[in-house]
N, C-alpha and C positions, 0 to 999 in steps of 0.2 A: 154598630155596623149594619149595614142595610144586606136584608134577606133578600138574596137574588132569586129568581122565581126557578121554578122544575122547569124542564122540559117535556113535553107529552112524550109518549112513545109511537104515536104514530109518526108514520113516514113521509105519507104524502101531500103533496103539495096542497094545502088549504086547507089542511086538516086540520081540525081544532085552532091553530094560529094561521095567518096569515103568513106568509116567507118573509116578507120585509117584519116582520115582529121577531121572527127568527136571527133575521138577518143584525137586526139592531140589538137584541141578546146576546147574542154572538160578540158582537162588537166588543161589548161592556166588560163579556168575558175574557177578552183579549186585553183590553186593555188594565182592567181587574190584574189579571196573572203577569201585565209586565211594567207593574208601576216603579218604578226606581229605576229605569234604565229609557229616558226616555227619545232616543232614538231607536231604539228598538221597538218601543212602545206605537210612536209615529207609522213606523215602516210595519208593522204588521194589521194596525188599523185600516191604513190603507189597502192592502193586501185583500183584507176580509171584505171591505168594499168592494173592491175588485170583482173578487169573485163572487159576492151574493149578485152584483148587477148580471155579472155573468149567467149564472144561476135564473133569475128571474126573467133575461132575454129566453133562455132555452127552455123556460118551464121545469127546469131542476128544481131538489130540497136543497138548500144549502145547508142545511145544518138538522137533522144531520144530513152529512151527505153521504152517497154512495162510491163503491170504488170507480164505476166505469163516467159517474159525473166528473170526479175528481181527475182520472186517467184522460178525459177531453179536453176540459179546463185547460191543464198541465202539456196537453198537444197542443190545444190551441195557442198559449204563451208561447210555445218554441216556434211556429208556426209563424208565428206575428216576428222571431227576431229577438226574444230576452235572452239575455245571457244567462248561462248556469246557475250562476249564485243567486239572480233573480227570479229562478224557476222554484229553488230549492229553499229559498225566503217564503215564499208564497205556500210553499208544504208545510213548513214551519206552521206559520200563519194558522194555517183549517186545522195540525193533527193539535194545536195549542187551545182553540176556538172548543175541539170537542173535546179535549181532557178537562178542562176547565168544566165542561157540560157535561160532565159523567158520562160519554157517549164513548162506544167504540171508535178509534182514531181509522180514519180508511187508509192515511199515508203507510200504514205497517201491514198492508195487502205486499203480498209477496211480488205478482204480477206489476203492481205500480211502483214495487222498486227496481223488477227491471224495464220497464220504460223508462225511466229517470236515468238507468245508467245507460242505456240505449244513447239518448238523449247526450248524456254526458260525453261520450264517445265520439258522438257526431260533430258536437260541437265545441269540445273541448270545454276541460275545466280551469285552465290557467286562469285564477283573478287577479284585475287591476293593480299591483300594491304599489301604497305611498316609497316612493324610492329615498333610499338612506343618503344621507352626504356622510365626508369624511370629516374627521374632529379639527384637522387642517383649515378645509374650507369653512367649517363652524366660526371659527376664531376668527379666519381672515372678516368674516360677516360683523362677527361683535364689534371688531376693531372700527369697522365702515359705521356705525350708529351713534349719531352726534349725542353723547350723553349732555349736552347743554339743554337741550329740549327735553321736555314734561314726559313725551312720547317715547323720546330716546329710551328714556331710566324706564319706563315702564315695560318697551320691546325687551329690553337686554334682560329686567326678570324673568320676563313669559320666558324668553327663548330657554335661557339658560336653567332655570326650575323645571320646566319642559322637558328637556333634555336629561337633565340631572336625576330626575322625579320618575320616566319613564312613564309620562301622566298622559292619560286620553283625553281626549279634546273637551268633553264633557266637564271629567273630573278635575281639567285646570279652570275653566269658567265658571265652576262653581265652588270654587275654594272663598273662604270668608275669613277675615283676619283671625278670628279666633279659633281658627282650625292650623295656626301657626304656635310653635313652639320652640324656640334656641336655647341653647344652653353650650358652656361650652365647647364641645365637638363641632354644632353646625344649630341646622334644624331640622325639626321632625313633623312631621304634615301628616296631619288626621285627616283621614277620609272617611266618615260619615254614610257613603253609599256611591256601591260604583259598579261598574257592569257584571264583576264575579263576585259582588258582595250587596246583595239586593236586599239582603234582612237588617243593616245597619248595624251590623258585628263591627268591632274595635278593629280597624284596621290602618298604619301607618305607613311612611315612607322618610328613608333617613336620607339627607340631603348633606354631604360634608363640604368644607369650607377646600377651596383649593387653593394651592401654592400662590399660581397667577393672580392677581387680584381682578385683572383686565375678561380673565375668563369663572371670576369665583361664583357660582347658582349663591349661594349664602351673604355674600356682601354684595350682590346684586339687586335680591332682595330687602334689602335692609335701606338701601338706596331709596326705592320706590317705597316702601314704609312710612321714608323719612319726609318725602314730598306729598306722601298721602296726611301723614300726621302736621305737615306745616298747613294744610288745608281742612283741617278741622273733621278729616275722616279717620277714625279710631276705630270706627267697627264696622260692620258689614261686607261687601265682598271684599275680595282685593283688588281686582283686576277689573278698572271702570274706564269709561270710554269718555270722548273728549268730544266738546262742544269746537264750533269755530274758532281757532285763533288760541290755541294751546287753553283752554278755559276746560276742568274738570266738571265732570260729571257726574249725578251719582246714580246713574245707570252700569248695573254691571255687563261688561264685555261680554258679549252672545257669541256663542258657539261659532257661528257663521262668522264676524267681526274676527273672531280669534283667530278662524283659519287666512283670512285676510292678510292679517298680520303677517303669518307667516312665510307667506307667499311673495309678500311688499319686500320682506327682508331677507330671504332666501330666495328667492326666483318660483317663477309660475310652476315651474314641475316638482314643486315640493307643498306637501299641507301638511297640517296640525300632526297629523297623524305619521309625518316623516321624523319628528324629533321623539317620539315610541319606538320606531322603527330601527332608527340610528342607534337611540342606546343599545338597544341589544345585537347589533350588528360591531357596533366599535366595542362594545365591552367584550363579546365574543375573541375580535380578533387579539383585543388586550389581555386574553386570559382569563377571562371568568368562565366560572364553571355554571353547567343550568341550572344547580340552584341558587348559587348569588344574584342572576339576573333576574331567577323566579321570584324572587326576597323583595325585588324591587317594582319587578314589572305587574307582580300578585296575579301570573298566568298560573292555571290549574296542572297543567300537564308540557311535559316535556317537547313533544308536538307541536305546541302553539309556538314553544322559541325556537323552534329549524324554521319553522313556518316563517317566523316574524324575521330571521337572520337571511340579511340583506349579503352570502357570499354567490352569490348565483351572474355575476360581472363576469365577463366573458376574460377581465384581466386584472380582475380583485383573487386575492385568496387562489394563486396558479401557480402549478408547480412549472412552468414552463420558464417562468425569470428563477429558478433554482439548476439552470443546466452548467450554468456556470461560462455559457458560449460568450 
């Protein structure tokens, strides 16, 4: 494993290092502390870019940095227009940069967290989320998918294991046939590494066979298998992308391509990250308790599924159709 270098303990700017030496340390660090999660990994590299250029416009240390560089920074983004979760991405970001660095983290200044909440107030915290569909319209969807086409059987797995799986965009595009398992009951999906499980701990997901066959995640599955296996793919991903004119590929399905999908065959106001959202929102209203959906969706804390549960519809989940008028 390669020995990352020390950081001096001086402060200032051109001391001992260069800032852009700093700056590029830093990086390393960042992306060092978030390997297995790599949209995370992306978005904070960036980040750190960000703010060292920043940094080196104004003559700042970026690393370390000070509170009241950080506290500008963090103005100047609200300044410019970012939204909340984008300000607080970017804290993320430097207090990650300097624990990785042995350094004191400046985000845990008392004063810079109330600017942040200041901030938060002003501009509100409500974030963007992928909006749920109902299990209804799900079905009417499947129904609409020409399973005569190569595409067809391949959409109606993604969607329906997606769904079934409670899988993040990531962790469906990188599933590999041999991360699949049936047995009688259904199947069981080993995930290898996934946003709450960075160190490659044993972690699954049970997938059962349903009544419908027209709505089954399990004989959906087995479909696209079976057109994968008439095509001389036996191992590697699952989920591969198609040349012109229905002709397989053996490129696997990118992230980007997968939320496509979903969007091609649910409508533009829904991504990848709607059939996450949905299960926990339809298994909610069907009665599951938070931790059968924890079981599934491998969320850490109770929190994350209010968070994730899609009853906030102005005429979902109302007690106003219970007046009996």
């Amino acid at each position: 494993m390669e020995t990352l270098p020390q950081f001096p303990e001086s402060t200032a700017v051109g001391a001992a290092r260069h800032i852009d030496e700093y700056a590029a340390a830093g990086a390393r660090y960042v992306t060092t502390g978030q390997q297995g999660a790599a949209n995370t990994q992306r978005a904070y590299a960036g980040d750190w870019k960000r703010f060292s250029a920043w940094c080196r416009e104004h003559g700042r240390a970026a690393l370390p940095a000070d509170v009241l560089t950080v506290a500008a920074f963090v103005t100047a983004l609200a300044e410019a227009g970012k939204k909340v979760a984008t300000i607080q991405r970017h804290c993320a970001a430097l207090s990650k940069a300097h624990q990785l660095a042995g350094l004191p983290t400046p985000t845990d200044d008392r004063q810079l967290k109330t600017l942040l909440e200041g901030i938060s107030r002003e501009k509100g915290v409500r974030q963007k989320q992928a909006p749920a569909f109902t299990l209804a319209y799900f079905k009417r969807v499947l129904q609409g998918i020409d399973a005569e086409r190569l595409d067809g059987v391949r959409d109606r797995a993604l969607l329906l294991l997606g769904l079934a799986g409670a899988f993040r965009r990531d962790e469906l595009a990188s599933l590999d046939l041999a991360h699949l398992r049936f047995d009688e009951d259904g199947l069981v999906v080993e995930l290898p590494r996934s946003k709450t499980n960075q160190k490659g701990e044993a972690e699954e997901k049970a997938i059962f066979y349903a009544p419908d066959r027209r709505s089954c995640p399990v004989r959906a599955v087995k479909d696209w298998l079976a057109v994968l296996d008439r095509h001389g793919r036996t191992s590697g991903p699952l989920f591969l992308s198609f040349h012109k004119g229905q002709r397989l590929s053996r490129r696997r399905l990118s992230t980007f391509s997968l939320n496509e999908i979903v969007q091609l065959r649910l409508g533009a106001p829904y991504t990848a990250h709607s059939l996450r959202a949905s299960f926990v929102t339809i298994a909610k209203l069907n009665g599951a308790d938070d931790a059968e959906v924890m079981n599934q969706t491998k969320h850490k804390t109770t929190d994350m599924i209010r968070r994730y549960t899609r009853l906030d519809n102005v005429r979902q989940h109302n007690a106003a159709q219970k007046l009996g008028l």
